[in-house]
C-alpha positions in Angstrom: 0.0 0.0 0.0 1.2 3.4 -0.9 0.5 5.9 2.1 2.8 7.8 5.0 3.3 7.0 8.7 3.9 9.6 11.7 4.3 8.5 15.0 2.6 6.2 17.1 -1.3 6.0 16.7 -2.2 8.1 19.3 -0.2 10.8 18.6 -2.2 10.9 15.0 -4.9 13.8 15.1 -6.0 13.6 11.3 -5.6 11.4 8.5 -6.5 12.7 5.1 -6.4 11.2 1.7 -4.6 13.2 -1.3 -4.5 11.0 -4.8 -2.0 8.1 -4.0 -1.1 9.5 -0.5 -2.7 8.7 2.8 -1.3 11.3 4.6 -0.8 11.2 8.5 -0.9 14.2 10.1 0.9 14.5 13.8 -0.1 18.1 15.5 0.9 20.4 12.2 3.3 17.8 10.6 2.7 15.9 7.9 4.8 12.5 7.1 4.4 11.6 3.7 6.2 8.3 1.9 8.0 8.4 -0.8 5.9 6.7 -3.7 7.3 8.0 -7.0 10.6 8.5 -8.6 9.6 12.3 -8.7 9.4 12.1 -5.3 12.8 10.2 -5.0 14.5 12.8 -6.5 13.0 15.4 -4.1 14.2 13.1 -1.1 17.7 13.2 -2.4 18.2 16.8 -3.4 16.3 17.9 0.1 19.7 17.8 1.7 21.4 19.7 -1.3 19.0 22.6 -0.9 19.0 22.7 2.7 23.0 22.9 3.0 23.6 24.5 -0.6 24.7 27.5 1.2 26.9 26.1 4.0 30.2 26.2 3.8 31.4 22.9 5.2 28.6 19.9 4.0 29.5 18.3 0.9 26.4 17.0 -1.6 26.1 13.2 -2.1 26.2 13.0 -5.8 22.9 12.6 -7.2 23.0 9.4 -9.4 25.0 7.6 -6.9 21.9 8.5 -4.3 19.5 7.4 -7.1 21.7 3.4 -7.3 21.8 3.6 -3.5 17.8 3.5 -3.0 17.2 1.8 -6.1 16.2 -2.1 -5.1 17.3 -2.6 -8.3 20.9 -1.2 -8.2 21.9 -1.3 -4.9 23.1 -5.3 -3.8 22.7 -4.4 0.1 18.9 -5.2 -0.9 19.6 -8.6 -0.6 18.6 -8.7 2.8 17.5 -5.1 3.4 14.5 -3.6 3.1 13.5 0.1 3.2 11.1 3.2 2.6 11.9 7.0 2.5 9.6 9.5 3.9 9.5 13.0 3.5 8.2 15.5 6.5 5.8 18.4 5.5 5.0 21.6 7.9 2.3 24.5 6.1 2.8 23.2 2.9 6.6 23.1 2.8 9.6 20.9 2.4 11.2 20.2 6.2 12.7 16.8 6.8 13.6 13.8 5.4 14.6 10.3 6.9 15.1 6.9 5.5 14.1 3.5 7.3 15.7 0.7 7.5 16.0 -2.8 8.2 19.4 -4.8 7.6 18.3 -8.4 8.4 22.0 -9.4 7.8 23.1 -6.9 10.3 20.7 -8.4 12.8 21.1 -11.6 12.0 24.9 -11.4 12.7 24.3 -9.3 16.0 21.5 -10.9 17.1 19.5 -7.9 17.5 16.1 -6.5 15.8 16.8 -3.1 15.0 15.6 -0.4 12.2 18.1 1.8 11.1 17.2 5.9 10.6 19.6 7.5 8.0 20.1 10.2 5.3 18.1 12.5 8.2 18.0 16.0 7.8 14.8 18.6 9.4 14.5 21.9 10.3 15.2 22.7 13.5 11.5 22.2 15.3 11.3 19.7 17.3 7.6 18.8 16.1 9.5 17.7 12.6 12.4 15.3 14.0 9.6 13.9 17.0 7.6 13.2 13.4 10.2 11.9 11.6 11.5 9.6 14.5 8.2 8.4 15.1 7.7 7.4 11.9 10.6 5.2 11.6 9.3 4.1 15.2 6.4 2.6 13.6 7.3 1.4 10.6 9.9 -1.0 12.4 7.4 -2.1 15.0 5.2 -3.2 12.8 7.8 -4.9 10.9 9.2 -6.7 14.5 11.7 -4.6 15.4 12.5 -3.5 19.2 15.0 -1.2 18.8 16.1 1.9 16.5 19.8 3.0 15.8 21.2 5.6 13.6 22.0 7.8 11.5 23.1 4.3 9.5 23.2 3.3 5.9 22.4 0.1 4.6 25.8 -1.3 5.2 29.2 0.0 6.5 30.5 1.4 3.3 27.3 4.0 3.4 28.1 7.3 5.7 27.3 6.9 8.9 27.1 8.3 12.4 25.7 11.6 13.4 28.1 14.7 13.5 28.3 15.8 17.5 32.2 18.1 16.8 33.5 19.9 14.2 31.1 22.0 12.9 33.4 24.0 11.4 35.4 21.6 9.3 34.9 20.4 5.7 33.2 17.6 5.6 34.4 14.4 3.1 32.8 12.7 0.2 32.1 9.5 2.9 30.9 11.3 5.8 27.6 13.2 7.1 27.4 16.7 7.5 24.0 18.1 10.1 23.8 21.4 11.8 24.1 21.7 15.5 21.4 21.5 16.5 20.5 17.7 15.2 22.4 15.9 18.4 20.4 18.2 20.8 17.3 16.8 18.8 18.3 13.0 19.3 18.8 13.6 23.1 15.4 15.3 24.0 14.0 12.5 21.9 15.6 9.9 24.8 18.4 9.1 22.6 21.4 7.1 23.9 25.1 6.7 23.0 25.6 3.5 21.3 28.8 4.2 20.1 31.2 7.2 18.6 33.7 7.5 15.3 36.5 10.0 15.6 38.0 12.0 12.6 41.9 12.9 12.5 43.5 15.5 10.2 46.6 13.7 10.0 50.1 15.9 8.5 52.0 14.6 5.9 55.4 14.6 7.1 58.7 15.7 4.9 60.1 12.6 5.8 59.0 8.8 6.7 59.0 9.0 10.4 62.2 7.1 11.7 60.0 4.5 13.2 57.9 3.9 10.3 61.5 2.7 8.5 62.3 0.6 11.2 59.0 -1.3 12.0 58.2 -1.7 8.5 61.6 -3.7 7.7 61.3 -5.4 11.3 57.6 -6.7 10.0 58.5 -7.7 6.4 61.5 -9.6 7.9 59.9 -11.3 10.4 56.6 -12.3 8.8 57.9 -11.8 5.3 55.7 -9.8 3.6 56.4 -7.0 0.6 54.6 -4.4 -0.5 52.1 -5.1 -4.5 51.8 -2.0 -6.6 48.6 -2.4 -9.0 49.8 -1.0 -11.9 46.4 -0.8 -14.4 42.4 -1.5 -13.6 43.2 -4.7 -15.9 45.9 -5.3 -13.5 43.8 -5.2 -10.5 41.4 -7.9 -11.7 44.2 -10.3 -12.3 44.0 -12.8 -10.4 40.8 -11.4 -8.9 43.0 -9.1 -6.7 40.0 -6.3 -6.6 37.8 -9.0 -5.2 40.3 -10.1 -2.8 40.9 -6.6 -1.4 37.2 -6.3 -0.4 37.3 -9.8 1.0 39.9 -8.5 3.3 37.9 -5.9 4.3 34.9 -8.6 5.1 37.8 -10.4 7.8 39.0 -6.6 8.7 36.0 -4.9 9.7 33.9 -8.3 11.3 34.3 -7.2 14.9 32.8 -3.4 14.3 29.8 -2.1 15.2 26.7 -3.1 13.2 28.8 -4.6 10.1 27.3 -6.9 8.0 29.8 -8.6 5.6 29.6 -7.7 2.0 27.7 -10.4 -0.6 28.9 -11.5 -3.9 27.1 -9.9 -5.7 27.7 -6.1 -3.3 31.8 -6.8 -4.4 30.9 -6.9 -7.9 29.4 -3.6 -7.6 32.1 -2.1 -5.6 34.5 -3.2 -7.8 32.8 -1.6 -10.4 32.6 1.4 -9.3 35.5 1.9 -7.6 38.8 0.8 -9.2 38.0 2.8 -12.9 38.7 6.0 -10.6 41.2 5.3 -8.1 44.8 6.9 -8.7 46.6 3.3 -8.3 49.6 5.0 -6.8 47.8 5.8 -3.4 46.6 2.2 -3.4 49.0 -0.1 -1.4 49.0 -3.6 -1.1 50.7 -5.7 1.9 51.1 -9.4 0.5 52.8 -12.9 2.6 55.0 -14.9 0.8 52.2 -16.7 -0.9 51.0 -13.5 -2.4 47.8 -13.6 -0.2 46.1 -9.9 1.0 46.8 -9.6 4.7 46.4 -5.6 4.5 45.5 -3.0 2.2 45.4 0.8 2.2 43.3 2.8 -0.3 43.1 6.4 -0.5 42.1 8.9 -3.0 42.5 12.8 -3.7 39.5 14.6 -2.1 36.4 15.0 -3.8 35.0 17.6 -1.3 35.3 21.1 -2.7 35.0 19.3 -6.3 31.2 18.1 -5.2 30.3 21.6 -4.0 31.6 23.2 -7.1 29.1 20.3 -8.9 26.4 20.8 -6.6 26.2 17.2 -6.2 25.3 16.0 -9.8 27.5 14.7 -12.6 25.3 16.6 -15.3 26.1 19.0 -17.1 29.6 20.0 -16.3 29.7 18.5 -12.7 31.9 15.4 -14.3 34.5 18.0 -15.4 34.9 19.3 -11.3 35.5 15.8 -10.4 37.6 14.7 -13.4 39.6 17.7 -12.8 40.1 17.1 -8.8 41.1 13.4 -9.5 43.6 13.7 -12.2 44.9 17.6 -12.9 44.2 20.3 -10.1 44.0 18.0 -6.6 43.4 19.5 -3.6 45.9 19.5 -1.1 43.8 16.9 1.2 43.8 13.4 0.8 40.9 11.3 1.9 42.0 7.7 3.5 38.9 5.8 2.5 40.1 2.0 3.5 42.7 0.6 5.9 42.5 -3.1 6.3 44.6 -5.6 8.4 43.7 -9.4 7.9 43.5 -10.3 12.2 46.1 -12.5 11.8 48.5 -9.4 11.7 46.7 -6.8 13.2 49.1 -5.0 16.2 51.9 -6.4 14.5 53.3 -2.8 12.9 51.6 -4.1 9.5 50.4 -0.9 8.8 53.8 0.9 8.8 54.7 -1.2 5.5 51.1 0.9 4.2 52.7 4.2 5.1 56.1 3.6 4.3 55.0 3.1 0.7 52.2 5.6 0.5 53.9 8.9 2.2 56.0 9.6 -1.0 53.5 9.2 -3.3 51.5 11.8 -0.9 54.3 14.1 -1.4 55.2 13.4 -4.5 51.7 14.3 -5.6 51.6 17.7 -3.5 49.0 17.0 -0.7 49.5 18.4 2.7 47.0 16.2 5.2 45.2 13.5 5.2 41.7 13.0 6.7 41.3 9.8 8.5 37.6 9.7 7.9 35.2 7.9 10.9 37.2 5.4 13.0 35.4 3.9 16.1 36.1 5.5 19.0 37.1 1.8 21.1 39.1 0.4 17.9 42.7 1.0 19.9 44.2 -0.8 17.3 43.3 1.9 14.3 44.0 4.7 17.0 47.9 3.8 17.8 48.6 3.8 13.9 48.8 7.3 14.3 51.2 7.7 17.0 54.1 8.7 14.9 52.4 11.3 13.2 50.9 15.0 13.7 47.7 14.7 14.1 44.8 16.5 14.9 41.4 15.2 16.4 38.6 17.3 14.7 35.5 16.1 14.6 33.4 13.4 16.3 30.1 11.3 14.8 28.0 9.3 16.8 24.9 6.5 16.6 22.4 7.0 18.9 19.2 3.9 19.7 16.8 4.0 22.0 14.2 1.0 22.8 11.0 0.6 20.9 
């Protein structure tokens, strides 16, 4: 059935019916679902108009929102399942939120939980309270017991709910949300469930002394060297794209709320990845049976590029991005994937990552790197950084609460 949930039912004080809508209506907001690809597209470029004049949120790029909702598309709808609703106050435009389910997730965490993500509302508490509710509701009646978020549909979507840094530029995998959104969550009853932190990290002139000496300590003792990819056609040799992303599945079991990637979700990441990745920032870490055991993959930043393209590749947003990735970078990097196999994680294996990727950093002109979201209780993620300038900028966090 086509229609629109707001809060719990009795908190409803009208319900009206407007052509394919059945529109809830809780005190003057309206929670409508999205039904059409029209109203898709409004859902996605709610956030662009909303931030379009802020200085330090970076658009999602339109057709890659349009693949991510699209059951079609999008692999993670293997075992998800979702609906989008949009929040309406006199008439107008105020909120957005996406619910969630990730049976996978649960599944593998033994939990039943809906997900809110891709939130964004004026600042009234009437519209979040709506919004909330409504993803309230429709998890109840779908089993659930517990809500969590801001989440995507897996780990590779951005996550977690900006709490610090308001004032810093945000990255082409993260979420940027005014203030005020945090202060929402908590007079909602929100709770903690956990925090990522974000590190500007300094691109030193040199390799830092203990860099050099761990890395050939590691690659001695466990013997390991270091795979440059060299083309895309290179990459699939030997399915080594696939295998990086496999690594990632064994990396990245333990965090919170990860669901390991299908088949079918690799294929697409593979795709859409490795055409656009500048191979020199890509590292390998290989044993002496040339299998994976860590991999570090980072790429020029897309952030100031995406503003300048308001978030859409058409009709001269391409040339922004084309022109950030390959001729004019910016002088920040973003680290998008650091992998250790845990057989050889706090073992130093990430100084061989470094080692190899700081002179292509400063060969290729950049002066920081940012570290992008990195939970809060992963100790071993945190010491990589110790031999480095760094600086602790912003914070993100998932909040639940009980059903």
């Amino acid at each position: 059935m086509q229609g629109a949930i707001c809060g719990k039912q009795h908190h409803f004080s009208a319900a009206q019916h407007t052509g394919s809508h059945t529109i809830f209506t809780l005190m003057s907001v309206e929670i409508r679902k999205v039904s059409s690809r029209k109203e898709l597209k409004r859902f996605i470029r709610f956030n662009y108009e909303f931030y379009k004049d802020n200085a330090y949120s970076v658009p999602d790029l339109y057709e890659d929102m349009i693949a991510t909702f699209d059951p079609k598309k999008n692999a993670a709808f293997e075992f998800c399942e979702a609906d989008y609703f949009m929040a309406y106050k006199d008439g107008k435009e105020v909120g957005r939120v996406a619910a969630i389910i990730n049976h996978r997730a649960n599944e593998t965490w033994n939990k039943k939980s809906v997900r809110f993500g891709w939130i964004d509302f004026i600042d009234d508490f009437e519209v979040s309270e709506a919004l909330i509710n409504a993803v309230k509701k429709w998890g109840s009646e779908r089993g659930m017991t517990e809500i969590e978020g801001p989440l995507g549909f897996t780990d590779l979507d951005a996550e977690g709910m900006l709490v610090e840094g308001f004032d810093q530029l945000s990255t082409i995998a993260t979420i940027y949300n005014y203030p005020y959104y945090p202060t929402h969550m908590e007079r909602l009853g929100m709770e903690k469930a956990c925090d990522w932190v974000e590190r500007k990290i300094y691109i030193p002139d040199a390799i830092p002394e203990k860099h050099l000496r761990i890395s050939k300590i590691v690659a001695e003792k466990y013997n390991l060297h270091i795979h440059k990819l060299k083309s895309a056609k290179d990459a699939h040799k030997n399915d080594t794209a696939r295998r990086i992303f496999e690594l990632i599945n064994d990396a990245y079991a333990p965090l919170y709320g990860y669901s390991k990637m299908t088949d079918k979700q690799i294929d697409g990441y593979v795709k859409q990845y490795i055409p656009i990745l500048d191979l020199r920032m890509v590292t390998l870490v290989e044993d002496a049976g040339n299998n994976i055991v860590a991999v570090g993959v980072s790429m020029p930043s897309l952030s100031r590029a995406l503003q300048r393209a308001k978030g859409k590749l058409f009709p001269f947003g391409w040339w922004h991005l084309l022109k950030a990735l390959k001729f004019k970078r910016d002088e920040m990097l973003d680290l998008l994937l650091i992998g250790v196999h845990p057989d050889y994680q706090s073992k130093g294996v990430n100084a061989l990552i470094f080692t190899d990727l700081i002179p292509v950093y400063q060969q290729l002109g950049f002066k920081f790197a940012e570290s992008n979201p990195e939970l809060e209780i992963n100790d071993n993620v945190q010491k990589q950084w110790q031999y480095f300038e760094v600086e602790q900028h912003k914070r993100r966090r998932c909040f639940r609460q009980t059903i």
